[in-house]
N, C-alpha and C positions, 0 to 999 in steps of 0.2 A: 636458389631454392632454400638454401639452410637459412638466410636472411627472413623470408617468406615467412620459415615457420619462426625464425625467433621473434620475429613479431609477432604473430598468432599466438606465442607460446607466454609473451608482454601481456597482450590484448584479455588472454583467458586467467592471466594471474592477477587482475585487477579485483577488488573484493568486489565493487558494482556488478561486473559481470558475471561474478558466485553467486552473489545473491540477488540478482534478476533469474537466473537461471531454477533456483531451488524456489524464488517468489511462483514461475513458472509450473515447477512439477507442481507443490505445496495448493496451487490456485484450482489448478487442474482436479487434483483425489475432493478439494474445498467444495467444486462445483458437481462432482458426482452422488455427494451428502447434501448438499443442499438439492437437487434433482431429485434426489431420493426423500428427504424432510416434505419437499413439494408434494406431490406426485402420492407417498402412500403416508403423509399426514396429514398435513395442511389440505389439502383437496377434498379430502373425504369427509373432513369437518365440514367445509364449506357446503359441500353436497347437500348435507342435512337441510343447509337451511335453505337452499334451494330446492325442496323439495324431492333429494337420492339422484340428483343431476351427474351424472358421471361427466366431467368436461374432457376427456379424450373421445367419447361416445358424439362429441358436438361438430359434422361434418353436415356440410352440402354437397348434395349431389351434382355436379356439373355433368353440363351436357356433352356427347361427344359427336363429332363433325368427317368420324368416318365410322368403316362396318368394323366392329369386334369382333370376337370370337366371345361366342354365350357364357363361357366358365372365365372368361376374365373380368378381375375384379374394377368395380363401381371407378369411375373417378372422380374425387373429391375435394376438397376444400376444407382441412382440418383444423378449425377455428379454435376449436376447446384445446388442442393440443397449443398454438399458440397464445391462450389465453396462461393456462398451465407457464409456459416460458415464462411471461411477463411478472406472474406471482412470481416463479425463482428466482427473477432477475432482481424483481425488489428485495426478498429475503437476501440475495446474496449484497447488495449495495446496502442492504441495513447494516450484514453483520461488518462490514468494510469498511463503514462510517462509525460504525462503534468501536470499531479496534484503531482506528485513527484516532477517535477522539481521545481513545486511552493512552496511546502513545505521546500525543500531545500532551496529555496532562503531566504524562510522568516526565517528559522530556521540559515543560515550564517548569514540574518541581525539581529535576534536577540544577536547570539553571538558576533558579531563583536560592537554591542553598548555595551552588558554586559561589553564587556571588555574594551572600548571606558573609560565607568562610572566609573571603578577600575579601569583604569589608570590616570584617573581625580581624583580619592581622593588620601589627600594626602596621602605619606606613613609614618605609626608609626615610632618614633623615631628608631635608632635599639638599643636592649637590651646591657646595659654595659658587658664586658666582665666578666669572671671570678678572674683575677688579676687586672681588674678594681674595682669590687667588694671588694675585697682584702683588695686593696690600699687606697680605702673608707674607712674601719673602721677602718684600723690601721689610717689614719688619724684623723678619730672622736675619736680614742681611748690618741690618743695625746692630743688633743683638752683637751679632758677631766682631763687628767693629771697636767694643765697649772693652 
């Protein structure tokens, strides 16, 4: 069992699994502001130019195939409320794709300086050969002979 958890304990001190988890809450509050930007901004705009179209109001009536009771409610097909989704879906992949693009940029400008910097130092001498090596001590070996 203590095995079990020191892997668990491995497993959740990874930084990926930090931050998929705070990607997780962070996506989550993301998607409740964009629902919300949808829903009581974007839509009501829209409305206008459809004519004051409320698209949550945008339901079929379906039929039903046995007896009710008179005070239960209509059953339906809530099309305008999926229409609503698909707008947030898009604002939410817009703002997704523009925070990637931004990260991408800053992350090409980082590397295009890294290597801007290591191309500005200079570079090490290059190492003597092996029969350069060689050639060195047979001549310090001269040397020493004299």
């Amino acid at each position: 069992m203590k095995k079990f958890f020191a892997e668990f304990k491995a497993f959740i001190n990874k930084g990926n699994v930090l931050g998929l988890a705070v990607g997780v809450i962070i996506g989550g509050a993301f998607s409740t502001i964009t629902t919300s930007l949808t829903n009581d901004i974007i839509m009501p705009i829209v409305s206008i130019f459809l004519g004051g179209v409320d698209f949550s109001s945008m339901t079929v009536k379906l039929p039903t195939f046995y007896k009710v009771a008179a005070d239960a409610a209509p059953n339906t097909l809530n099309y305008g409320n999926f229409i609503s989704a698909i707008i947030n879906f898009i604002i939410l992949a817009l703002v997704v794709f523009c925070i990637m693009k931004a990260f991408n940029a800053a992350s090409d400008k980082m590397k295009k300086k890294q290597e801007a910097e290591a191309a500005a130092a200079p570079a090490a001498p290059p190492e003597p050969s092996s029969e350069e090596k060689l050639l060195t001590e047979i001549r310090d070996l001269l040397a020493q002979k004299k």
